[in-house]
ROVO-827117 format. One record per residue (C-alpha): residue number from 1; chain; x, z, y. Coordinates in nm, 2 decimals. Layout:
<rs>
NUM, A, X, Z, Y
...
</rs>
This chain:
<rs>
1, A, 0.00, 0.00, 0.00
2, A, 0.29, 0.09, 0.20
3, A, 0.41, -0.24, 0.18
4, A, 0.13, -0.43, 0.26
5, A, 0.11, -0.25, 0.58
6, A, 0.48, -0.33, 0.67
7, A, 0.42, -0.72, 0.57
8, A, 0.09, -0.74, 0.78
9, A, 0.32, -0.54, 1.09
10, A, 0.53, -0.77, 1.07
11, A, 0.33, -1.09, 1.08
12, A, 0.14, -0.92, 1.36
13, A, 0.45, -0.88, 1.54
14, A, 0.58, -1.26, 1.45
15, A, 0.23, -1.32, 1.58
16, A, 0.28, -1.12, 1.93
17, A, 0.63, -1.32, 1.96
18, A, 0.46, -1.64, 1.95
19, A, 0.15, -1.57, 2.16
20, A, 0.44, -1.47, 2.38
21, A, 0.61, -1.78, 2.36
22, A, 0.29, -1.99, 2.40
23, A, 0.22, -1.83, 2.72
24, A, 0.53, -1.89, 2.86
25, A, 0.51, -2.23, 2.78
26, A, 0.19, -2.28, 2.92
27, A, 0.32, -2.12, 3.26
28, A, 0.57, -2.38, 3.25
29, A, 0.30, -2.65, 3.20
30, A, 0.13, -2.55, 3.47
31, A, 0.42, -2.50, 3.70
32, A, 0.51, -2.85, 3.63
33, A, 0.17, -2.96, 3.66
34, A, 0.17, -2.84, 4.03
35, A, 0.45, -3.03, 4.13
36, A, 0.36, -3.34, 3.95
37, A, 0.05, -3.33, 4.14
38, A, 0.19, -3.19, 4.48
39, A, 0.50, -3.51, 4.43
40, A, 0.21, -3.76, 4.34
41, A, 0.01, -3.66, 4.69
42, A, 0.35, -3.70, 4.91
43, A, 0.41, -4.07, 4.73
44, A, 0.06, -4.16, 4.81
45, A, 0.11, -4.04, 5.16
46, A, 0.46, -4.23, 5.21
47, A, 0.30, -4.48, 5.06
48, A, -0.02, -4.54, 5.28
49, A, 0.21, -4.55, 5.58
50, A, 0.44, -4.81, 5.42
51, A, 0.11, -5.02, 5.40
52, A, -0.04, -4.90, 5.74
53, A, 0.31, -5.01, 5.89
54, A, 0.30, -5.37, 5.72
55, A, -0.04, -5.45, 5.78
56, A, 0.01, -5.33, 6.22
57, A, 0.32, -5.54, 6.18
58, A, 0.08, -5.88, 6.06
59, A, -0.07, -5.76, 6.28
60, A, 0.13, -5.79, 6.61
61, A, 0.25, -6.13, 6.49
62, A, -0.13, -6.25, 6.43
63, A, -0.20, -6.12, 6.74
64, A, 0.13, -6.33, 6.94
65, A, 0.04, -6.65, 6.78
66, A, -0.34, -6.58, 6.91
67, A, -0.22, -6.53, 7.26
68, A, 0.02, -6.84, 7.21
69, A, -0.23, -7.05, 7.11
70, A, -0.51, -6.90, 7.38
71, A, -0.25, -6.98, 7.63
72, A, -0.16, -7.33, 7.53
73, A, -0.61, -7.35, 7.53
74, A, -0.62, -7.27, 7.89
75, A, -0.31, -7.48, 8.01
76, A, -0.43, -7.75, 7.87
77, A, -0.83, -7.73, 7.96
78, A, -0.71, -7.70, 8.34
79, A, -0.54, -8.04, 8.29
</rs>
């Protein structure tokens, strides 16, 4: 009887290491979790602008090649 009681301590405390182990590891998960999704917000963000700041660029040159053409319009309709 004796015995049995030591085997099922000891595969209780096998079990407490474990559990122990698992939570640790799921600490890490979630640790890395948070900065995977805190790294994935800052890309998105860097990467909006990088677009923003392309399309204003087309932009400005759609707009100068507007104006030229406006411009040549009115110089030559007062001919």
């Amino acid at each position: 009887m004796e015995d049995i009681l030591k085997q099922i301590l000891g595969e209780l405390k096998g079990i407490k290491t474990d559990i122990g182990v698992l939570k640790t590891g799921q600490a890490r998960i979630e640790s890395g979790q948070q900065k995977l999704q805190q790294n994935l917000i800052e890309s998105l963000g860097s990467y909006t602008e990088k677009i923003t700041e392309h399309v204003d660029d087309k932009t400005e040159v759609l707009n100068k090649s507007v104006y030229k053409v406006e411009s040549e319009l009115k110089r030559l309709s007062r001919q």
